[in-house]
N, C-alpha and C positions, 0 to 999 in steps of 0.2 A: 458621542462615540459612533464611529462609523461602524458597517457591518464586517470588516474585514478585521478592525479593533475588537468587537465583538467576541465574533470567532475566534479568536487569538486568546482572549480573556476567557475564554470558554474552556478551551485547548488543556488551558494554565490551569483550571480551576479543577477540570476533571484526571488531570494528571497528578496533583497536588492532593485530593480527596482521597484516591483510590490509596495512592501511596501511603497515607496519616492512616487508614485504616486496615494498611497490610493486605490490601485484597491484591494478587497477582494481576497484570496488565501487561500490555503494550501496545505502545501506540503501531497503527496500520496503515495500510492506504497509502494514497495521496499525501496526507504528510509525512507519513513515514519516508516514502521516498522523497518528499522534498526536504527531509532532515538529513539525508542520505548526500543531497547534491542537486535534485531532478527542480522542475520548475513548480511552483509553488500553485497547489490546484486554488480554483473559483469556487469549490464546492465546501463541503462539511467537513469533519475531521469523524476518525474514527479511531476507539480503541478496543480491542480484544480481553475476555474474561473468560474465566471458566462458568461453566453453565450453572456449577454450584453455588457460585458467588454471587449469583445475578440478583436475588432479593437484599443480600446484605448491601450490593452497590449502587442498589434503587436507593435506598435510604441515607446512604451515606453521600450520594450526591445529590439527593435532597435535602437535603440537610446543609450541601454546602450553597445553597441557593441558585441550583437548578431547576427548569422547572422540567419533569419526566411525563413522556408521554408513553401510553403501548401501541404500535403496530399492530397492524394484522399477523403483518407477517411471525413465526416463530422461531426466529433468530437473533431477534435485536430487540435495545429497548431503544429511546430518542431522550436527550437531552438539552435540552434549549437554554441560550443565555441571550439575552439580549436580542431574541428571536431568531439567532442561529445556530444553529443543527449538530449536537454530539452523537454520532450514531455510536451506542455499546452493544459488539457483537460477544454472541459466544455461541457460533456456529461460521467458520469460510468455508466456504464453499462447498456446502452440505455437509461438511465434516463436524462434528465438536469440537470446540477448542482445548486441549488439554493441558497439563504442565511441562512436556515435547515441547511444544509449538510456543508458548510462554519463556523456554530456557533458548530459543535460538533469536536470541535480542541482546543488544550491544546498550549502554547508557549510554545517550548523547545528549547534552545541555540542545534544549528544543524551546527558544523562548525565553530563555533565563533560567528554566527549571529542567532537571535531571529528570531523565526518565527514561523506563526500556522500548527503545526501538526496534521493530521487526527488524530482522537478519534481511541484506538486497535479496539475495536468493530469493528467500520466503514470501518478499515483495512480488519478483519477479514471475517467481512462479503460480501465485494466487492469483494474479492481474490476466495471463496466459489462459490459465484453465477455466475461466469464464467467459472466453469469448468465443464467439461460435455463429451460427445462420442470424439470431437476433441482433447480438451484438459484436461489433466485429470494427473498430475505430484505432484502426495502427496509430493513425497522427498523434492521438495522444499516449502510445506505448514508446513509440520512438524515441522523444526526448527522455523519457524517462529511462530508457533503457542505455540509449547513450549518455547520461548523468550516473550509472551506476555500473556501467559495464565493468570496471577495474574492481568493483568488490562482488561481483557477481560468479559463484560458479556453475559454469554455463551448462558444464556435463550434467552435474544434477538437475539445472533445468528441463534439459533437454530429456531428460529419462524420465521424468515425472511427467510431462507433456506431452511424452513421443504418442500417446493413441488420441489427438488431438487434432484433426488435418487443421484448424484455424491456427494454432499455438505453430503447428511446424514451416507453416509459410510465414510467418511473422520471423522463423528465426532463419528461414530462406532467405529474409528479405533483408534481416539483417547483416548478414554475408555478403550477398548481393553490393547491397550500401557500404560496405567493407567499416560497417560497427562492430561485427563480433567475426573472427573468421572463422570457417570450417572447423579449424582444426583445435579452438578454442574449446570447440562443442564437442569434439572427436568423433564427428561426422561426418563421413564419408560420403555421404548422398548428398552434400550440398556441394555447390559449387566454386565455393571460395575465391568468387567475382571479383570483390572488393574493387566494381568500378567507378562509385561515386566519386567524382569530383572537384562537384563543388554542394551547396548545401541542398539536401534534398526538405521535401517536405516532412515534417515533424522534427528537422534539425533545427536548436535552439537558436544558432547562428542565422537563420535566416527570416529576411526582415517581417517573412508573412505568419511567420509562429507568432 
């Protein structure tokens, strides 16, 4: 089994546990939006919990032959299959996860198995509000964002993001690139450019993505 079969089998298994034990979820991140459309990440998978649930979902995917590790950090625990990476959160982006954020998820067959996917929005704007002086890597928001732009609403993006100077030039840039225009965001401050054309960098179209 390769690592990519791995993860995949990991994916399956932590989706399927959480489910059989009624513990609330969703899948996030990176696959979430590549279950959405977006390009399929190199990294881990990740699913959301509530913070209540985190001992019962230690066990129960241990149980389902996981092997769990603890972080430093205090937001996440680590779930490893085949020596790759489930990260279960139940805190984005400093916030707690609640049953809100848990009810704005769609079932999408991800893998062969049903399960609740984060809303794009929710994607969208979680991805946004962590980037900032340390981190700060458009290339990889780009595609993603033009894979999910048609179920994205960008106004709520943009409101939740607006005290963000990194998140607002990202959606400058995407006007710019004519991926989401002005008036999509009902933003007036941008320029509604939309002079790409032809494929810029971070577009999937092009040969060096």
């Amino acid at each position: 089994m390769d690592d990519r079969d791995a993860l995949h089998d990991g994916l399956r298994m932590t989706a399927a546990a959480l489910a059989e034990a009624e513990i609330p979820h969703a899948l996030v991140g990176g696959y979430a939006a590549w279950a959405r459309g977006a390009p399929e990440p190199s990294h881990d998978a990740d699913f959301a919990i509530r913070e209540v649930d985190v001992d019962r979902a230690r066990e129960v995917l241990r149980a389902a032959g996981l092997e769990i590790t603890e972080p430093t950090e205090n937001w996440l625990f680590k779930a490893y299959h085949g020596g790759e990476l489930i990260d279960v959160l139940y805190r984005m982006v400093g916030e707690p996860i609640d049953d809100e954020l848990l009810a704005r998820t769609d079932e999408i067959e991800v893998l062969a198995v049903r399960m609740p996917v984060l809303s794009a929005t929710e994607i969208m704007t979680s991805k946004l509000r962590v980037v900032g002086e340390h981190y700060c890597d458009f290339s990889r928001l780009l595609p993603v964002a033009r894979a999910m732009r048609e179920q994205i609403d960008w106004v709520e993006v943009r409101e939740r993001v607006d005290d963000n100077p990194y998140a607002r030039a990202f959606l400058f840039l995407l006007d710019e690139l004519g991926v989401v225009g002005a008036e999509a965001m009902q933003d007036d401050s941008l320029g509604s450019g939309g002079r790409a054309a032809g494929p810029a960098s971070g577009d999937p179209s092009s040969p060096l993505e």
